[in-house]
C-alpha positions as CSV (number, residue, x, y, z in Angstrom):
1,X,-17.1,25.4,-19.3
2,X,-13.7,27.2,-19.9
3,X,-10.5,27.7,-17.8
4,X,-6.8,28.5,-17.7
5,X,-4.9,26.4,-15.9
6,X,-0.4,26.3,-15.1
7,X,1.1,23.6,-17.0
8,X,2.7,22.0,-13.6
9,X,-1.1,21.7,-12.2
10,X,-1.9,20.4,-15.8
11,X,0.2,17.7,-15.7
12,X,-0.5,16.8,-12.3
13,X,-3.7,16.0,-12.8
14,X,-2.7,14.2,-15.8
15,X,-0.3,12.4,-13.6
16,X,-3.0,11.8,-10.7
17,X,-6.1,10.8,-12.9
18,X,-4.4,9.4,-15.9
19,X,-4.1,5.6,-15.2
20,X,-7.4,5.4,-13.3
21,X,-9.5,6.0,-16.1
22,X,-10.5,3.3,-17.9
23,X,-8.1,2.0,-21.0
24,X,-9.8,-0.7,-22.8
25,X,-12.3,1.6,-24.9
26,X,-12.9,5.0,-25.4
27,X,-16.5,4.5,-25.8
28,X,-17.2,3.5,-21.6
29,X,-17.4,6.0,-19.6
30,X,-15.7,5.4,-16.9
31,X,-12.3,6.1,-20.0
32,X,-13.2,10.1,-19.0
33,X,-12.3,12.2,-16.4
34,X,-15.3,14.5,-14.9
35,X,-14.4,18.1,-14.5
36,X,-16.5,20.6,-12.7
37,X,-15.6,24.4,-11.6
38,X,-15.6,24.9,-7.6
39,X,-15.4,28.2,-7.7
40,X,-13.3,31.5,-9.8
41,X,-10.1,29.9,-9.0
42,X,-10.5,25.6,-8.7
43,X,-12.5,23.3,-9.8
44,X,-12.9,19.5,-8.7
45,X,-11.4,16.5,-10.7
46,X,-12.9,13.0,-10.8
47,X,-12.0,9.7,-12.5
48,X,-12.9,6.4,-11.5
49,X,-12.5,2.4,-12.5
50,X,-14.9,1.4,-10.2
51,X,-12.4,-0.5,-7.8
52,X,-10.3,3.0,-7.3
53,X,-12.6,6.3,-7.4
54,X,-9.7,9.7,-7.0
55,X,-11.2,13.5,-6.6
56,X,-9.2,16.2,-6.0
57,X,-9.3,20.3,-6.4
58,X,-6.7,22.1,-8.5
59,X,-6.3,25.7,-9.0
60,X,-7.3,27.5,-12.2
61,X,-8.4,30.6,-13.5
62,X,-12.5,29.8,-14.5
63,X,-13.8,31.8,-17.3
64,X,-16.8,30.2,-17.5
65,X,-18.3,28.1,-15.0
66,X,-19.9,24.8,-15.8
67,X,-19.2,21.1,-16.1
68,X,-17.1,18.7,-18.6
69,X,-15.1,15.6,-19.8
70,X,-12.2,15.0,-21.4
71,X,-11.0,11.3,-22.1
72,X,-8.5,9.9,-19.9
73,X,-6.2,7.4,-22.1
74,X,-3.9,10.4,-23.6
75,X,-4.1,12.8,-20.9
76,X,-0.7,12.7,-19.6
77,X,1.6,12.1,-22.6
78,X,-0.6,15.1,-24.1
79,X,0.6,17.1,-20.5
80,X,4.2,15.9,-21.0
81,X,4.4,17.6,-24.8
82,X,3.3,20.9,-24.0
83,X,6.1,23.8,-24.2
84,X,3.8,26.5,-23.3
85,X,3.6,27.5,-19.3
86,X,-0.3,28.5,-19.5
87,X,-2.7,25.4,-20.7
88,X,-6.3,26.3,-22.1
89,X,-9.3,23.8,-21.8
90,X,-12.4,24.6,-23.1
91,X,-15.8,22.2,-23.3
92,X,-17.2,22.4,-27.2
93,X,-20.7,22.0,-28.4
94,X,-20.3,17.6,-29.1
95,X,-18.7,17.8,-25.6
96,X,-15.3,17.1,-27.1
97,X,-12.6,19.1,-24.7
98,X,-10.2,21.3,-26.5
99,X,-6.5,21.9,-25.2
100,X,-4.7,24.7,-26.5
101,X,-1.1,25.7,-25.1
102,X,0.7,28.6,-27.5
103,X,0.6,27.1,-30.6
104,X,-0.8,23.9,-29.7
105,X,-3.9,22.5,-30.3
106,X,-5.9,19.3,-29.1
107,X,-9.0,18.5,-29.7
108,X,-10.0,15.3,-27.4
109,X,-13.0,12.5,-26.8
110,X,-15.7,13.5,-23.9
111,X,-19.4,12.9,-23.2
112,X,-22.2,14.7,-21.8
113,X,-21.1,15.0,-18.3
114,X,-24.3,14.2,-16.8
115,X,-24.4,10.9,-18.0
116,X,-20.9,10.2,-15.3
117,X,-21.5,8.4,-12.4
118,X,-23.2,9.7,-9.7
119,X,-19.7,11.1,-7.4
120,X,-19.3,9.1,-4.5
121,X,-19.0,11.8,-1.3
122,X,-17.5,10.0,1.5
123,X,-18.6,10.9,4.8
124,X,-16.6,12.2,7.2
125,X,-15.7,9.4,9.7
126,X,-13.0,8.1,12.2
127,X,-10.0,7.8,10.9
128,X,-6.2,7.1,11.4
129,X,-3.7,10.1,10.7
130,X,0.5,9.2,9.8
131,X,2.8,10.4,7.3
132,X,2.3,9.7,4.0
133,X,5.4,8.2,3.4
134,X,5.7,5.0,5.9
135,X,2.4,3.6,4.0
136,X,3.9,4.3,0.5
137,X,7.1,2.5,2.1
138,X,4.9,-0.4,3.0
139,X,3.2,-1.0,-0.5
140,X,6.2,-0.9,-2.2
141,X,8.2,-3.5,0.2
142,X,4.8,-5.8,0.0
143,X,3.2,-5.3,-3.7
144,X,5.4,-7.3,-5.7
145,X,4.0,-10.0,-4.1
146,X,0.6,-9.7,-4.9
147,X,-1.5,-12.2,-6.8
148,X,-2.9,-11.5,-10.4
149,X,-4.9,-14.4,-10.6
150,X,-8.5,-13.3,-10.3
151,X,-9.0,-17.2,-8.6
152,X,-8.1,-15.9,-5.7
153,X,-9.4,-12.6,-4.7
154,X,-8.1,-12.3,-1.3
155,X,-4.5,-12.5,-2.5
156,X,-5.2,-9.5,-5.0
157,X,-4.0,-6.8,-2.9
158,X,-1.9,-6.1,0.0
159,X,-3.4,-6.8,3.7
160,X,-3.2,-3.8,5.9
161,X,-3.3,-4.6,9.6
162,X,-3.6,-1.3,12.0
163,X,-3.2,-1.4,16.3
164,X,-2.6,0.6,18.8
165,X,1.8,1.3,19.8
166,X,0.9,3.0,22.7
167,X,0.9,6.7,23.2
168,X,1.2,8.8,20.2
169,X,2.1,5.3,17.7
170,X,0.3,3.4,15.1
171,X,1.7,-0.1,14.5
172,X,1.1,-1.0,10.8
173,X,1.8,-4.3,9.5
174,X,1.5,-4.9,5.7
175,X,1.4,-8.4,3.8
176,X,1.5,-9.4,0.4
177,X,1.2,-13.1,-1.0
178,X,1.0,-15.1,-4.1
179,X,1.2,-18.5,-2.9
180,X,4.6,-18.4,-4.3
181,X,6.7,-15.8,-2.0
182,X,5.3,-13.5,0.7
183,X,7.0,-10.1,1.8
184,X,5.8,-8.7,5.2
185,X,6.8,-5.2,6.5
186,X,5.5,-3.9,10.2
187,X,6.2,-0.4,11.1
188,X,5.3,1.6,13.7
189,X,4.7,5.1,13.2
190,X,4.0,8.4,14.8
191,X,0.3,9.2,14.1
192,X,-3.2,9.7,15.8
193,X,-6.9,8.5,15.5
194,X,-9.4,10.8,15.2
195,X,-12.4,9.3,16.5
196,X,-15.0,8.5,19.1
197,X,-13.4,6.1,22.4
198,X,-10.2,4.5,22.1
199,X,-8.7,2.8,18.8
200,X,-9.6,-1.1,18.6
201,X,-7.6,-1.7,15.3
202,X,-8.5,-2.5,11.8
203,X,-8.0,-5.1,9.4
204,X,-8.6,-4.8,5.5
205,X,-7.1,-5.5,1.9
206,X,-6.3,-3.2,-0.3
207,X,-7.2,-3.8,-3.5
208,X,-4.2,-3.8,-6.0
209,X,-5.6,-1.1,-8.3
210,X,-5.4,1.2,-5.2
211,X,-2.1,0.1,-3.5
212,X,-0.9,0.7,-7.3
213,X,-2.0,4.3,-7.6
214,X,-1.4,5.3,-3.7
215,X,2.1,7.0,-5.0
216,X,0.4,9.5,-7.7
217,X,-2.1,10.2,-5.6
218,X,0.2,11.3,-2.6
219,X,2.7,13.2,-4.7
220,X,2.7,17.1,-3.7
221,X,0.1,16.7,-1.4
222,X,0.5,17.4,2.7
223,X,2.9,15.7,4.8
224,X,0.3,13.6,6.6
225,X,-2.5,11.7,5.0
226,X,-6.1,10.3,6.7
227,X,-7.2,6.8,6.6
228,X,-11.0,6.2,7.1
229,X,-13.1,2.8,6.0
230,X,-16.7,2.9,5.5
231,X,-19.4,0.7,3.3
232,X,-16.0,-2.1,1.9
233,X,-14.1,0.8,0.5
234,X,-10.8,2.7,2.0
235,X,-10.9,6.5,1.9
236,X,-6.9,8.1,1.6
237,X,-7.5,12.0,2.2
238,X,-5.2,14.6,1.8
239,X,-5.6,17.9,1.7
240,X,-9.0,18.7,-0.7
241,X,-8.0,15.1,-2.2
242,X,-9.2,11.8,-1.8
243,X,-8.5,8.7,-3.3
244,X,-11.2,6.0,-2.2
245,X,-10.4,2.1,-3.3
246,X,-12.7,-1.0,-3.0
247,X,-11.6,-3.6,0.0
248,X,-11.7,-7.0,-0.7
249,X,-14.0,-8.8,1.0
250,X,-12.0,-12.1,1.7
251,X,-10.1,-13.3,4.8
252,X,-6.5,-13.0,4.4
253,X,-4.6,-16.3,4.7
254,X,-3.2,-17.3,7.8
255,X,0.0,-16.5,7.0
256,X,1.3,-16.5,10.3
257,X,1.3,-20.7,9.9
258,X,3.7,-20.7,7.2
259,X,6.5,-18.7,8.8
260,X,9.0,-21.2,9.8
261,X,10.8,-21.6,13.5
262,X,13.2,-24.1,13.1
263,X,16.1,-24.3,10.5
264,X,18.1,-27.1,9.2
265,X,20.9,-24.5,7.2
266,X,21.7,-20.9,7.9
267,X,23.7,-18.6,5.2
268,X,24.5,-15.3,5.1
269,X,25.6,-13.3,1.5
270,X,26.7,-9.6,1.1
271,X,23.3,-9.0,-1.0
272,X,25.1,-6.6,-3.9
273,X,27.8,-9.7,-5.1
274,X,24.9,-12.3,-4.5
275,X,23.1,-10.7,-6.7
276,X,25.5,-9.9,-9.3
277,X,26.2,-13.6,-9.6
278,X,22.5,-14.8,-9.3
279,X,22.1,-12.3,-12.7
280,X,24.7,-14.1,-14.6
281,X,23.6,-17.7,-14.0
282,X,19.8,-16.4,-14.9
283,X,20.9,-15.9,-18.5
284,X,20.5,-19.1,-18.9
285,X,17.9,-20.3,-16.9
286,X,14.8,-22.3,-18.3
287,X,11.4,-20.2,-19.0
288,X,10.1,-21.4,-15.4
289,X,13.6,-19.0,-13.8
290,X,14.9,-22.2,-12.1
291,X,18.2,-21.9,-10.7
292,X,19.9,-25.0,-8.5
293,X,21.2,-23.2,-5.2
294,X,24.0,-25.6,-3.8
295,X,25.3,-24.7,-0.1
296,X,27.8,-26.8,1.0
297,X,31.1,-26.1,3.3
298,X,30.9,-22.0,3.0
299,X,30.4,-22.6,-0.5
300,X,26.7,-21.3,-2.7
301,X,27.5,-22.6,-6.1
302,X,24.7,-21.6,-8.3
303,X,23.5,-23.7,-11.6
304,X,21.0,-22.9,-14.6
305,X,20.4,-24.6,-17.5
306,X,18.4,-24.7,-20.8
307,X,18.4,-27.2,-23.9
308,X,17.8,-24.1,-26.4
309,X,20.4,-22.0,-24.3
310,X,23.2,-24.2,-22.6
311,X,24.4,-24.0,-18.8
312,X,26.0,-21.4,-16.5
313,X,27.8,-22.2,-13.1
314,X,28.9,-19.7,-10.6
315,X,29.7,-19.4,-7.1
316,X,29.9,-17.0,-3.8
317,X,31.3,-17.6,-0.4
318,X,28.6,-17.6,2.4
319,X,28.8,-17.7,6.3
320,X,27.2,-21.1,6.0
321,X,25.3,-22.5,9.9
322,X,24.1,-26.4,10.0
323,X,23.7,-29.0,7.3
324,X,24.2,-28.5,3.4
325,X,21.4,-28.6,1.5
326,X,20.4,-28.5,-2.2
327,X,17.4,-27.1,-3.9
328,X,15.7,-24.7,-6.6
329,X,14.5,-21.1,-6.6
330,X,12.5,-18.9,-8.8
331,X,15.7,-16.2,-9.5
332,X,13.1,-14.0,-10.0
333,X,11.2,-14.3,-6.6
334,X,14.8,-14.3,-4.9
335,X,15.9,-10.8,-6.5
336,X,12.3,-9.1,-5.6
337,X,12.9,-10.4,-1.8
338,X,16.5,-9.2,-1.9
339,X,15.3,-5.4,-3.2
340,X,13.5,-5.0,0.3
341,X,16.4,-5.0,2.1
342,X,18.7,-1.6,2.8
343,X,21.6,-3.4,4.3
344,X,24.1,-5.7,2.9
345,X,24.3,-8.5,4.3
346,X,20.8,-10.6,4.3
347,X,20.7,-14.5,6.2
348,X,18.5,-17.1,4.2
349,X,17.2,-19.4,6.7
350,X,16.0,-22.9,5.4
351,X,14.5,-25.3,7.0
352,X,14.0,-28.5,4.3
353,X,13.1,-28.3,0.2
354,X,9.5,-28.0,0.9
355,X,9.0,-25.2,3.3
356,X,9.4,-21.6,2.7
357,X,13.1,-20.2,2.9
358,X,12.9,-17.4,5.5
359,X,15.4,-14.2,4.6
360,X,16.0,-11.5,6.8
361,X,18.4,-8.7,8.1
362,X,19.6,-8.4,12.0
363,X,18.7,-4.6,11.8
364,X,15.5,-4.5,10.0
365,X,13.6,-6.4,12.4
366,X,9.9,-5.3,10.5
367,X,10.7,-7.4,7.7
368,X,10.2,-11.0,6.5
369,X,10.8,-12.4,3.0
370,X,9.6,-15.8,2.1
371,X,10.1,-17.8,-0.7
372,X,9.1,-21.2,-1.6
373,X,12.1,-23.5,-3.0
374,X,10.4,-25.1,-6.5
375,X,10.5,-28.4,-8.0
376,X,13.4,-29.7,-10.6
């Protein structure tokens, strides 16, 4: 197989395919990206991890038709060095792929391509139609919050929760928890279902390989993009593309329970000064990112401290409601829930030292930030 292809298309299926493909050795196959002409002028991409499988066309100039792999790991920082606005890709006889651009010349990794996984086809199904860009605003308001630990699967990805908003709408809610924080976003957005009787709703997770690469894989593609679930996995379609990522088959927490209702101490901060301060006690804070918050009489005063490091103090005026209080927060989990927020001013709601803080902002009624005060 041999084809031409534009430099910009180049690198955007660097950009789309690049991070999918398996990093930790050359050697699996699942580190290669599957290439196989459509027609004269495209041909289909593939790469998979096995939790996130992406295909998409791109257009190219085919002079000879036919099937290949190139390895994924330095795909895109090879597309980012090229100068030359035409890129050349070629399959050679060991099924190495060879990249020329002017005078550049790479010769990379591939295998026989009929030894990659059978492609996945998904069918064509019911599915929910919105803009792109409310989901992509969702994942990144919720996926900080997501759970590494492989203990507990159903906190490894961001729970997606779809209903009916009447005529026309599409009520999203999306949550993300580690046990530590949570960050919940519910948006309600002008969309559609495509699909036989009326729209019941849907509930899945998302794993956190695909809420991770939902960005790349939207980027110059249509305004709108389709939502379909079939056999555990969630199929994202736009366009020719898809991007198809495992669910997790795990009932979300209950995490309607730990939202509190009732508040001992109210503050509100302007969120840009707040923040400045929080970052200057930090740089002395312990490994664990403790820092004391005291509220008392209009008056934060926070306090970090370190036997390797020494102390800081510092303090902001609030707009302080009910008793004063003292206790500890990761500064960490405190900044992340702070970034969600567009306006200034954001109210921390607490009820005692051993329920979640609640913050929030009068005009952004879709969002909740929690985080969990710590132990001295």
């Amino acid at each position: 197989m041999e084809f031409k292809i534009a430099k910009n298309d180049f690198l955007n299926l660097a950009n789309k395919v690049h991070s999918i493909a398996e990093k930790r050795t050359s050697q699996n196959v699942a580190s290669n990206i599957f290439i196989e002409s459509v027609d004269s002028n495209s041909f289909r991409a593939v790469a998979t991890d096995y939790d996130v499988e992406f295909s998409g066309i791109f257009p190219a100039e085919i002079g000879e038709q036919g099937k290949m792999t190139m390895n994924g790991q330095n795909l895109y920082e090879i597309a980012k060095s090229l100068t030359s606005d035409i890129v050349g890709v070629k399959r050679l006889e060991n099924d190495w792929a060879e990249i020329t651009a002017g005078q550049t010349d790479f010769k990379v990794l591939g295998i026989d391509p009929e030894i990659f996984p059978e492609l996945t086809v998904p069918e064509k199904s019911d599915q929910i139609v919105i803009k792109k860009e409310v989901l992509k605003g969702i994942f990144e308001k919720t996926s900080f919050a997501m759970s590494n630990e492989e203990t507990r699967p159903n906190l490894n990805g961001v729970f997606l929760s779809f209903s009916s908003a009447g005529k026309g709408g599409i009520r999203i809610t999306g949550v993300a928890t580690d046990g530590y924080r949570l960050s919940q976003v519910e948006a309600e957005a002008e969309g559609k279902y495509n699909g036989q009787g009326s729209f019941k709703g849907v509930e899945v997770i998302i794993h956190r390989r695909g809420v991770s690469e939902f960005s790349k894989f939207i980027e110059g593609e249509e305004e709108h993009v389709g939502i379909s679930f079939q056999h555990n996995k969630t199929i994202f379609r736009c366009g020719t593309s898809y991007l198809m990522v495992r669910q997790i088959d795990e009932l979300f927490p209950d995490y309607k329970r730990i939202i509190p209702e009732s508040f001992k101490t109210k503050f509100a901060v302007d969120k840009g000064p707040f923040a400045d301060v929080l970052r200057r006690v930090v740089i002395t804070a312990p490994p664990n990112g403790l820092v004391r918050f005291e509220i008392k009489k209009g008056l934060l005063k926070l306090h970090t401290e370190d036997a390797n490091l020494g102390e800081s103090n510092d303090e902001i005026l609030v707009e302080q409601e009910g008793d004063n209080i003292e206790l500890f927060y990761n500064f960490k989990y405190v900044l992340d829930a702070l970034g969600v927020f567009a306006k200034d001013q954001v109210k921390f709601k607490i009820k005692d030292q051993t329920s979640a803080t609640l913050l929030e902002v009068a005009d952004e009624k879709g969002i909740i930030e929690l985080v969990m005060p710590m132990r001295a």
